[in-house]
N, C-alpha and C positions, 0 to 999 in steps of 0.2 A: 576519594577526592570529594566527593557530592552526594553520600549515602541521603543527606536531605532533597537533594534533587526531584528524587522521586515519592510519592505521598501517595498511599493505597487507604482507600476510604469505601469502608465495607454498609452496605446498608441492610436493614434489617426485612425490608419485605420491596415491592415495586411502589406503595402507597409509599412508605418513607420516601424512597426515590425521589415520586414525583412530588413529595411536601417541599423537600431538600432541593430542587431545583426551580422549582415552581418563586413566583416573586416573594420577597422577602426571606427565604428559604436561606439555608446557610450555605449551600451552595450555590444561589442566585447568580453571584457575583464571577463567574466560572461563563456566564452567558455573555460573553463580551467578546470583539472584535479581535481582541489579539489574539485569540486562541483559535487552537482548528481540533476538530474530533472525530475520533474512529471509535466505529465499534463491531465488536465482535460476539460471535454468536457462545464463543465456549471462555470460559476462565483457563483452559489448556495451553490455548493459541496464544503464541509466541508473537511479539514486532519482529519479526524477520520477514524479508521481500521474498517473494515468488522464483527467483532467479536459486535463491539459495538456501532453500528449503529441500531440509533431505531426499524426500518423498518427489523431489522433480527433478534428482541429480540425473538417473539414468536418463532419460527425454533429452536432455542439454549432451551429454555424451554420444547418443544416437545421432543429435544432430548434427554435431561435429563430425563424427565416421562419416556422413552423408554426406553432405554438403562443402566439407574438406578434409577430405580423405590423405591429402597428401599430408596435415601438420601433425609434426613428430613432438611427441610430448611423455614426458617421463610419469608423472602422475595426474589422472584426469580430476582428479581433487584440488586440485591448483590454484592458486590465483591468475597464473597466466592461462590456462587452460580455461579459465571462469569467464575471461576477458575474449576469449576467440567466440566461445559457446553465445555469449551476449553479443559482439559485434554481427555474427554469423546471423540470430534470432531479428534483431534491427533491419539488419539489410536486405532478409528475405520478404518482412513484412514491407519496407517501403517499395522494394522491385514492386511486388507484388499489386499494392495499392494504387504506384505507379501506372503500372500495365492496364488496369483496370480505371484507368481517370479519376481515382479520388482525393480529395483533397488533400494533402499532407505538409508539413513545412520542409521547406527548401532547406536539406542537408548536405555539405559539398561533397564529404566523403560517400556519401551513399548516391548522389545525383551523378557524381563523372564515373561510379561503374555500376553504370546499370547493365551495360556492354561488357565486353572485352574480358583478359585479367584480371583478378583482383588479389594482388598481394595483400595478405590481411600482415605478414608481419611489417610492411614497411607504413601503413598503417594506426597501426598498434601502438609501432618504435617513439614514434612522435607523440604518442601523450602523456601527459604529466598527472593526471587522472585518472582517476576510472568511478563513473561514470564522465567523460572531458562536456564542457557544460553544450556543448553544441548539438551532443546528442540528447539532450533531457527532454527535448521538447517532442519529440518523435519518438524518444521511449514512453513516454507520458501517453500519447495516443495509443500504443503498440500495448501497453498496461492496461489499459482501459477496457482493451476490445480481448485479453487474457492471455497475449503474449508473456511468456516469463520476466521481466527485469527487476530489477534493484533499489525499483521505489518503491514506498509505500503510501497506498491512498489515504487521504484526510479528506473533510469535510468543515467549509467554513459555519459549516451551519450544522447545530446542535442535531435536530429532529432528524436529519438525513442518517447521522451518524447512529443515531437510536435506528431507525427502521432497518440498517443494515445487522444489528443485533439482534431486532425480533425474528425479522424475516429468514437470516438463516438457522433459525429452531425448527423448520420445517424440512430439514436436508436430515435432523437426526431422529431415530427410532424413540419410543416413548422409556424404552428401558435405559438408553444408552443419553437422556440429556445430561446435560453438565448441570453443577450444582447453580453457578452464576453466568450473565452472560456481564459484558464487562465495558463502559465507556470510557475510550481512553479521551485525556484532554492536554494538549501543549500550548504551553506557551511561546509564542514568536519573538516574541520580542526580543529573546537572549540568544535567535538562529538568525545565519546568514541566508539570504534569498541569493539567487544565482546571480551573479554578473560577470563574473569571470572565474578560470578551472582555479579550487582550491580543496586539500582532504579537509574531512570533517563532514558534521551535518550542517546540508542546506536546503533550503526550500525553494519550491517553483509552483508558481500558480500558470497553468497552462491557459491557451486562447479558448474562451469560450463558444466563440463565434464559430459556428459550421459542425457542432456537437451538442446537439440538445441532450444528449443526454447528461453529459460534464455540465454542462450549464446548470440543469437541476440540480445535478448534488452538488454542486457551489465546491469542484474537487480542486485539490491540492495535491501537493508529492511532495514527499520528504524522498532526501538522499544522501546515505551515509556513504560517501564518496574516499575511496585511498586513493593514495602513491603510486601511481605504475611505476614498474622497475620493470616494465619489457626490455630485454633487449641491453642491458642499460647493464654497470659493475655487480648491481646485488641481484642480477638476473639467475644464478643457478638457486639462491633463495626464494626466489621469485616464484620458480620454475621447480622445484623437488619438492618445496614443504607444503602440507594443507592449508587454501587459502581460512582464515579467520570469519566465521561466523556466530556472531552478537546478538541477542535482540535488541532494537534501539532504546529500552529502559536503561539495561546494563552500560552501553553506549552512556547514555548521558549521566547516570551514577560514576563513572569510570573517568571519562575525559572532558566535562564539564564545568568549567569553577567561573562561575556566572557571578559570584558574590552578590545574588540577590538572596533577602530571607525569604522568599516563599518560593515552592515545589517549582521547574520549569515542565515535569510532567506528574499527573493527576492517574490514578486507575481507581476508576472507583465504579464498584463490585454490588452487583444488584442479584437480588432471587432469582433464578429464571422462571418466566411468569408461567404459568401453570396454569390462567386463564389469559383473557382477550384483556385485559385490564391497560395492560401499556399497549397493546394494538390500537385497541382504543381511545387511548389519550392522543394515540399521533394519529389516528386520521380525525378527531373532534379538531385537534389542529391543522388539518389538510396536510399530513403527509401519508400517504401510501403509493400503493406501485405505479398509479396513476400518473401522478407528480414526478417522482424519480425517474420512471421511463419514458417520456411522454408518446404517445403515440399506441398503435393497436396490442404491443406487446404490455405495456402498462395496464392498459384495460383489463386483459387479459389474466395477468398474474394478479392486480386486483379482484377480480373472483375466483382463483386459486384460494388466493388469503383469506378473504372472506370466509370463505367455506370453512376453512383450516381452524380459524378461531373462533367459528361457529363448532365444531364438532367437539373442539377441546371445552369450550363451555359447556356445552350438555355430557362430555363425560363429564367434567367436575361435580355436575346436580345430581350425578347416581350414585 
């Protein structure tokens, strides 16, 4: 439907990069308000959420035998089974933040059983969604802090999105980096923001107020939200077959028809820097750990980094 949708733009070193974004650059125009940007540390990694990423299916299963032992399910691959594992994950972190006096937004389903019972199918029965938009705002918090769920972070602001790309080049060994690390870019203007439950992608800009750290990275959540059929006529489909996992490229390539002519999303593919050259360029512009996390942990990992792309500059001089 929209094999144009998406536009992969390869760049030839990190200097190209920064000419190509830098003003007058041909990607200049990419630096503009309606877009939001992620990035990442490998050219590997896939747009898929944390919830449903292979590598965290047993943990989501654990927790279900845990925490609801009694719900009977034919295949733990499921989309019904995906929707217990996520409500389950929500509800334990709002108890939890509850008990402890933290800030969180007032959710009804997770606020009247903090107590008692809690039937998750009767629950479940009643959404026409999944994620149902009532819970975006406390999955969004619950994401943050590395609960599993089904959003994916953006950033409204370019540099954030880069230092999340540099920064995790220091999680891999010197044999094993990737060839590129990779800035994604979308455009908003052709997504629904949340107002009410509907499938498809939408977006939420969560409260910044009372999370300095969100506030920093100026974050966002995209969520590619389906149909529940709990409970509902096409429930043993629901309920037997593997739920469907997408990355949100293929997503917007697939069910998209935006009839605009340019890209609604961007991947464009940079060297991975081999020196401090792009560390560099984002803290000359004031982003580093300082900034994104504010506070003593920021401090912190700012001279982590420091050091980091100090040592990799003196190997490169030998």
């Amino acid at each position: 439907m929209g094999e144009n949708n998406v536009k992969e733009i390869k760049c030839s070193s990190v200097e190209d990069f920064i000419h190509k974004i830098s003003y007058n650059g041909e990607l200049y125009g990419l630096r503009s308000n309606k877009y939001i940007y992620r990035g990442e540390s490998s050219d590997e990694y896939k747009l898929i959420p944390s919830a449903l990423r292979e590598q965290n299916h047993e943990d989501l299963v654990n927790l279900v035998k845990t925490y609801f032992p009694t719900f009977k399910y034919k295949n733990d691959n499921s989309e019904s089974f995906q929707m217990v594992a996520e409500y389950i994950s929500l509800h334990l972190f709002y108890m939890y933040c509850d008990y402890r006096g933290l800030h969180i937004p007032n959710t009804n389903d997770f606020r009247h059983k903090l107590i008692g019972k809690v039937n998750i199918d009767d629950i479940l029965y009643n959404k026409s969604t999944w994620l149902p938009s009532e819970y975006i705002e406390i999955a969004g918090l619950a994401q943050h802090y590395g609960v599993y769920t089904r959003l994916l972070d953006w950033s409204r602001n370019i540099n954030v999105a880069l230092y999340f790309a540099v920064s995790g080049l220091m999680n891999f060994d010197e044999s094993e980096k990737p060839e590129n690390i990779v800035l994604w870019v979308l455009n908003t203007t052709v997504l629904n923001t949340v107002e009410k439950d509907h499938d498809g992608i939408i977006l939420s800009i969560p409260e910044y107020a009372g999370n300095p750290n969100l506030c920093a990275q100026k974050g966002v959540f995209s969520l590619y939200s389906i149909k529940s059929y709990y409970k509902t006529d096409h429930a043993e489909f629901f309920d037997n077959n593997d739920k469907i996992v997408k990355p949100l490229d293929e997503i917007i390539k697939e069910e998209i028809n935006s009839g605009n002519e340019e890209p609604i999303l961007y991947k464009i593919l940079i060297p991975t820097p081999q020196n401090y050259e792009l560390y560099n360029y984002l803290c000359n512009e004031g982003y580093d750990a300082s900034l994104i996390f504010p506070g003593f942990e920021g401090t912190s990992k700012t001279l982590k980094e420091n050091l980091y792309w100090s040592n990799q500059k003196q190997k490169n001089k030998q």
